[in-house]
N, C-alpha and C positions, 0 to 999 in steps of 0.2 A: 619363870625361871628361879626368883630370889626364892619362892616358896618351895619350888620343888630342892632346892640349893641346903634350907632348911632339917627338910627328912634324908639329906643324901649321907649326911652326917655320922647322924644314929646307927644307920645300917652299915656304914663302914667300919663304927666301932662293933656291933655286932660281930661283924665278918672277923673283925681283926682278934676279937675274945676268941674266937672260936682256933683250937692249935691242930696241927698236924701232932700225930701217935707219937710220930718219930721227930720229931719239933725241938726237942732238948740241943740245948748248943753242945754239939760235940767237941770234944777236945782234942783237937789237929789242926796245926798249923799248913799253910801252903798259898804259894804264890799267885798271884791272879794273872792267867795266861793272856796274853795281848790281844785286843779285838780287831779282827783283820776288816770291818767297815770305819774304824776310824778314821777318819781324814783327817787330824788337825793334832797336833799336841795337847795336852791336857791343859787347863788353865786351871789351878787349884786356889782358891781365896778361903782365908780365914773369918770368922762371923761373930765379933764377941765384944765384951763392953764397949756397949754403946750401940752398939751395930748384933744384927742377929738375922738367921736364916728366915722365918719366917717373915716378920715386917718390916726387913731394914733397921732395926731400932727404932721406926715409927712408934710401935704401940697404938691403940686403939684410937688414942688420939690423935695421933699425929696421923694417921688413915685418914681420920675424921678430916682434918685441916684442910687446907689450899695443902695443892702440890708443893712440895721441897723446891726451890729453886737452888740451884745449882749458882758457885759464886760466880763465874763467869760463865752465863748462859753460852757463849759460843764457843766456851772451850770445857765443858762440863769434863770432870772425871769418870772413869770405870763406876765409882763406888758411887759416886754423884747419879748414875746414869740409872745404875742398878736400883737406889733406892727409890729414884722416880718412877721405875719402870712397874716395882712391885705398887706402890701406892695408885699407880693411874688403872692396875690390871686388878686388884684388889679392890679398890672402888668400883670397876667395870661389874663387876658379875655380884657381888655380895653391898647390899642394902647397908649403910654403917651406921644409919640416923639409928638415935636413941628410942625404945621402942618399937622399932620397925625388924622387919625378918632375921636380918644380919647381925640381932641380940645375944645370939649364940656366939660371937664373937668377943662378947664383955669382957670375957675370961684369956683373952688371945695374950698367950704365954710369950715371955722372949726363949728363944730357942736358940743358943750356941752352937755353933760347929762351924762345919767346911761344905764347900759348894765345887762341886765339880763341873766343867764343861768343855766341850769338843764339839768340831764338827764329826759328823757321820755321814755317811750314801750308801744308799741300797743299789745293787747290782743293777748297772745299765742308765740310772737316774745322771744326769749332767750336773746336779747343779748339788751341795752338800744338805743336809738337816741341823736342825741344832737338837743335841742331847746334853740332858743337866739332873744332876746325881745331889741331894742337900741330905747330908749325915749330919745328923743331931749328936752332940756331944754325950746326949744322955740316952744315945740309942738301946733299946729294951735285948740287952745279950741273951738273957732268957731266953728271950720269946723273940726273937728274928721275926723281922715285919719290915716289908718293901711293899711302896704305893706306889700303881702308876697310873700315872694320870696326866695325858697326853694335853695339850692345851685345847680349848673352847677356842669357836670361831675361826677365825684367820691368825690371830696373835700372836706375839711374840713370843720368849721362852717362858715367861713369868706366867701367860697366860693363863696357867692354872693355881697362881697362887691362893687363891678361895680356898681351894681342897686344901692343898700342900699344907697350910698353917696349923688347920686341926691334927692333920695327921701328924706332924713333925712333933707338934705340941705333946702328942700319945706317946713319942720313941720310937715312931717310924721312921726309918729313909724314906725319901717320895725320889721317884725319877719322873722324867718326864721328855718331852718333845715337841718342838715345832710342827710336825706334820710336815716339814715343804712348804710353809708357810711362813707367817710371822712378818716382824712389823724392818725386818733389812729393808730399808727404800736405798735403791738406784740411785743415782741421779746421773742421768747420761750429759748432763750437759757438764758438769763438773768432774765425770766420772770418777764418783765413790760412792761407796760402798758403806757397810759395817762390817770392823772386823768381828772376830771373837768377843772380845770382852765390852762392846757394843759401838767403843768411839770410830768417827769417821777414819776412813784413809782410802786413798787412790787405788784404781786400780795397778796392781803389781807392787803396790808396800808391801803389803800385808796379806795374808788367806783373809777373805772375803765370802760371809755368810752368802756371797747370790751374785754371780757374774752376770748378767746377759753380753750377748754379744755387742761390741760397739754401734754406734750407727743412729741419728733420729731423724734424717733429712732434714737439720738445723733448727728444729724444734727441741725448746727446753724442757724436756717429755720425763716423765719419773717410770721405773720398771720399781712392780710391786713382784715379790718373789712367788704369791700364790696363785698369781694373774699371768707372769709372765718367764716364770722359771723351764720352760719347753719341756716338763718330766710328767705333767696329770701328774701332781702328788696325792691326791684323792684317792686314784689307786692301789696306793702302797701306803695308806695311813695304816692299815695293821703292821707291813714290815716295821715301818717308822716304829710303834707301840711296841714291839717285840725286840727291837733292837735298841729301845730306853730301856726295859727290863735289864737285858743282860749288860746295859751300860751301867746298871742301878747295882746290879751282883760287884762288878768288876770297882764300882767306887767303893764298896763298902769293904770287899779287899785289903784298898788302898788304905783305906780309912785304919782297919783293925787286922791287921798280917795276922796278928796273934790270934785271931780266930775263921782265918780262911782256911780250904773259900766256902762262897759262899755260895751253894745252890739253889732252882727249885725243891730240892729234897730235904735243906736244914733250916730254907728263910721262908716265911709265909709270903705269900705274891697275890698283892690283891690291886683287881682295877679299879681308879675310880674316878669319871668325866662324867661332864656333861657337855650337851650341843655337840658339836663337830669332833670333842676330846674321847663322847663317849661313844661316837660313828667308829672314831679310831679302835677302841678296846671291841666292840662286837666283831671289826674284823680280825684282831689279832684273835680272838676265842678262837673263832671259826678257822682261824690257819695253827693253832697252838696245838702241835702232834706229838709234843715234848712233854707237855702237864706242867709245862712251866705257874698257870694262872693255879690260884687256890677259891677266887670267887671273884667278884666283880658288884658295882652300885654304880648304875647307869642312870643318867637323869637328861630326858628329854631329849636322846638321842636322832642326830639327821642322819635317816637311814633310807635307803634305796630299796624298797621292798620291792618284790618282784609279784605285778599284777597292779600295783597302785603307782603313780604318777611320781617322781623323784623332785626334790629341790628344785632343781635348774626347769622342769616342767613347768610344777604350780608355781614359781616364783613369777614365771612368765606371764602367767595367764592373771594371778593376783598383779601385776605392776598394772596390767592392760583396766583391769575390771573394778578391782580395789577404790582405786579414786571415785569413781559411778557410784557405791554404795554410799557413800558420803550425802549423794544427793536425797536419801530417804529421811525425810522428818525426824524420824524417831534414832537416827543416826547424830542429831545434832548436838544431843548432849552426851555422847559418849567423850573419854578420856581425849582430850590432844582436839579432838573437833569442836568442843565446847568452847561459844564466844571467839568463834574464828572463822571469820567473812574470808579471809583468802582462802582457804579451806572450800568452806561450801563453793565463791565461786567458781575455783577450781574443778569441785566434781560436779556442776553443771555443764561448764563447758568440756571436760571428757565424755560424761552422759552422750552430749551431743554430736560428738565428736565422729564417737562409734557408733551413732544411733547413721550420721550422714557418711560413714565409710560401710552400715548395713554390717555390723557384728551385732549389732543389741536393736531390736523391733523399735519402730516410733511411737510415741508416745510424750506425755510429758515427763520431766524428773524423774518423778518419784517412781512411774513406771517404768523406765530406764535401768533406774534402780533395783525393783524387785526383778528384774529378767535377769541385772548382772548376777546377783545373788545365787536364784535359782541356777546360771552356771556356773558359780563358785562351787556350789552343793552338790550338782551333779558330778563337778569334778573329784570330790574327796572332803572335802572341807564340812565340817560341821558348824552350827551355833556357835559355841564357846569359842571358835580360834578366830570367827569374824568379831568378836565383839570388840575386839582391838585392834580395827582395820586402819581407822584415823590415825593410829601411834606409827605403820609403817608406814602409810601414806605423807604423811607431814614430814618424817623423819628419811623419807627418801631410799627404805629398804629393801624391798624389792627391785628397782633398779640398781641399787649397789651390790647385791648378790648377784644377779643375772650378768650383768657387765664382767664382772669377774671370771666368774666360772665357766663362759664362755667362753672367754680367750685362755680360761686354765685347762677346758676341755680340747680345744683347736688349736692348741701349747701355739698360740701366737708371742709374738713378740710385743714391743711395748708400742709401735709403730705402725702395727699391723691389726691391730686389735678387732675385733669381729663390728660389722657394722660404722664402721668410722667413728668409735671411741677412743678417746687418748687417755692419759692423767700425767698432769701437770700442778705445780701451784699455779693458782689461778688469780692473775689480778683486778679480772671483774668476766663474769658472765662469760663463757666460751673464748676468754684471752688468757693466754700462758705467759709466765713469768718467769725470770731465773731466780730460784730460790738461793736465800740469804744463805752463808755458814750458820748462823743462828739457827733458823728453820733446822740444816740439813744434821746440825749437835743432836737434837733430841728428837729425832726421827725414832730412833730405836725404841728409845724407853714408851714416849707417847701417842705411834701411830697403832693403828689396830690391824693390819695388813690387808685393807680393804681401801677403796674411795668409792663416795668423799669420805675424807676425816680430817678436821683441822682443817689447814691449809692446803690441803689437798684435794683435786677435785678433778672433776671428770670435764674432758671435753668431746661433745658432742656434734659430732661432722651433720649429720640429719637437721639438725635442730631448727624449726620451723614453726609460725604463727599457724594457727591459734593455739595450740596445745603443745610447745617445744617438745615436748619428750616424748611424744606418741609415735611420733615417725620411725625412732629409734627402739624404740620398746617392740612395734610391729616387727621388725628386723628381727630380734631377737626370739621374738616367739614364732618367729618364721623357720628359725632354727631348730626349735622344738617339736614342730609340726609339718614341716615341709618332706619335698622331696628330693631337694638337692646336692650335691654330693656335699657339702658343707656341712647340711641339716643329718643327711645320714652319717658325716664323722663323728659329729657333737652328738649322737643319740650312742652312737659305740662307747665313746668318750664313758657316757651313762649308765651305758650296761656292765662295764669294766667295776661299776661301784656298786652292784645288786649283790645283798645281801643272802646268803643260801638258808641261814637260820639253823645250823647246825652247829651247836654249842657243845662242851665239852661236860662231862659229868660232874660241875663242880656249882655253886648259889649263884646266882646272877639277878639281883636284884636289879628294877627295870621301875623307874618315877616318873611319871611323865603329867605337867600340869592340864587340866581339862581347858586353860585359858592361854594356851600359847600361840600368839601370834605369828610366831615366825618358822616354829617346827608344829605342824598341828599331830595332837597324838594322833588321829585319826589316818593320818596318812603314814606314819611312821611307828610308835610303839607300839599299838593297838596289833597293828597286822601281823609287826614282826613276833609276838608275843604268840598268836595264832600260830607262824610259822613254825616257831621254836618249838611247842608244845608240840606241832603234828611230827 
């Protein structure tokens, strides 16, 4: 991903050199008409000495550093929240060591201006989005330039600040969006929330990024918004993308009257995500009837191709299989496996596990091994995306994907969770806790909208010797495979996110690395690039 993150860059400034005919800022003034999905007032902050849209006022260095603490971690500020949010989301995706990928960053300009945000909802959705508008003081009036770039993975608003920094750096506005996701944590036992501008409050203070309903059966249980907001916002990631666009038009309005407004017809509109940000921009192409987009630079996108296996599929099948490859020899010095006995014994005993539940032939180890392989490969998976099987497996990623999208597909609650999963802080091993105020302050800025993360973690009703996690993992890929009305909602759930590959007449540049662990190109750009083309 850092590498693909790399050349996402370049082609965006490509894309952005390149102008529409008719591109010239016209001279007329007019008002920006009201966006009738807004649900929330505007919250507008200013970004300047000392502080700036892109890093907070970090600068490279201060990215580089420990996180910013906040003077009183348990009553952190707006501005306090904000800067940690960019620095922990800015470190997530972009490489900052010296030398290393995220050197294109050396240069990372402070950037003044204003920051726009709102909730939003798409028609029918229960639960709100967050949209967020950053106009550069030094925005290019010439040359009108809107990026969107919806966030990566589950994360919060910031989630996309890797992109946002270059682009804002050029004189771009970037918009952007949650997806129906993002890092708002619940907490039903205290019931709050996050409002708008990210600090805690109760339910009925405040509008509140993610309601669920009351209720935990007296457990101190946490609702993640992507997991448990009852809307599949998977779904409606391209409305989500299409409705930061015209939230990105409507700030830059606000921003400059003296030159609205601002359309697809006078401001260049270019996509640009990667992982789950850039799932979101292929489906807003494919709904875009307006010509709102001008181009697009996709990297490594999770995409639902139709004929090959989806996320929530092979996620399932790698949680089950994954662990077993670990037991081949020549597995042991790979990245995260090397000099890690809990590791190996670990994928001996799965080896064994499914060899005596009769999923994988008898044998010893290593032939355990090469059978799970061989149906990794059959299922879609290539070389290059196992060769970093040890970095999910240690890191616990494929069960934290599955767990999720499960209950995001089965719009369960937080209570209800598919297979007798919960998430909680956890005070040891499958015991819940009532989380501090401290914890519940920086939930916004530092959770990733997934568990585990931090203190947060999953608890596991299945969970059972020899191999805790197998019982519950079966579950799941039960779901993916079966014939039950559950297994057949969660498969609609699925189908609801296929991709048609019918793009619009404009560049779409499409990076995808040959070593991705977690989106393998083979199951995802590869095909969909086949599709687009036919």
């Amino acid at each position: 991903m850092i590498r693909a993150l790399s050349l996402l860059l370049p082609a965006l400034l490509a894309l952005a050199g390149c102008r529409r005919e008719e591109t010239a800022a016209p001279a007329m003034t007019g008002a920006s008409p009201p966006l009738p999905f807004l649900g929330s007032p505007l919250r507008v902050t200013e970004h300047r000495e000392g502080d700036d849209l892109a890093s907070a006022g970090l600068g490279l260095e201060g990215l580089r550093a420990p996180p910013p603490a906040p003077a009183d971690p348990s009553r952190p500020s707006a501005a306090e929240l904000r800067r940690l949010a960019i620095h922990h989301n800015l470190r997530g995706i972009a490489d900052l060591r010296p030398g290393q990928y995220g050197e294109g960053y050396a240069r990372l300009a402070r950037v003044p201006g204003r920051e726009y945000r709102a909730f939003a909802r798409v028609p029918g959705a229960r639960q709100p989005h967050r949209v967020m508008a950053q106009v550069p003081d030094g925005f290019d009036r010439a040359r009108r330039c809107l990026v969107v770039a919806p966030v990566s993975g589950s994360r919060g608003i910031y989630g996309a600040q890797a992109l946002a920094a270059i682009a804002l750096a050029r004189g771009c506005a970037v918009a952007t969006t949650d997806k129906g996701a993002g890092s708002d944590v619940f907490d039903l036992a205290a019931d709050e929330g996050a409002a708008l501008d990210g600090t805690r409050a109760r339910r009925g203070e405040a509008p509140l990024a993610f309601e669920p309903p009351p209720g935990t059966g007296g457990e101190p249980l946490l609702a993640l918004k992507h997991a448990h907001s009852g809307d599949h916002p998977e779904a409606d990631w391209g409305r989500h993308a299409l409705q930061a666009a015209a939230f990105g038009l409507h700030a830059l309005a606000l921003a400059f009257p003296e030159l609205a407004p601002f359309t697809p017809e006078n401001t260049r509109i270019l996509g640009l995500g990667i992982s789950n940000g850039a799932a979101a921009l292929v489906h807003a192409l494919e709904q875009d009837r307006e010509g709102i987009f001008d181009g697009a630079v996709l990297g490594a996108p999770n995409l639902a191709v139709p004929g090959r296996p989806a996320l929530y599929e092979y996620a399932t099948l790698a949680a089950l299989l994954q662990p077993c490859l670990l037991a081949d020899p020549a597995a042991a010095a790979a990245p995260f496996a090397r000099g890690n006995p809990l590791l190996a014994a670990a994928a001996a005993l799965r080896c064994a596990e499914l060899q005596r539940r009769g999923l994988l032939p008898p044998g010893p180890p290593a032939a355990a091994a090469a059978a799970a392989r061989a149906e990794l490969l059959a299922a879609g998976f290539d070389e290059p995306s196992l060769r970093l099987a040890a970095m999910n497996v240690a890191l616990d990623l494929w069960r934290t994907v599955a767990v999720s999208y499960a209950s995001a597909y089965l719009r369960r609650g937080p209570a209800a969770m598919p297979c007798g999963y919960r998430i909680a802080v956890l005070a040891a091993p499958g015991l819940a806790r009532p989380a501090t105020p401290g914890e519940r302050a920086l939930w916004w800025a530092s959770a990733n909208g997934l568990a585990p993360s931090g203190e947060i973690g999953l608890l596991d009703a299945r969970a059972a010797p020899p191999d805790p996690f197998l019982p519950g993992l079966l579950c799941l890929r039960e779901l993916a495979t079966g014939e039950g009305e559950e297994a057949r909602a969660l498969r609609e759930a699925v189908a609801a996110t296929r991709v048609s590959g019918r793009l619009p007449p404009v560049p779409v540049i499409l990076i995808h690395g040959r070593e991705d662990a977690l989106i393998p190109a083979a199951l995802s750009s590869r095909p969909y690039a086949e599709l687009a083309r036919a």
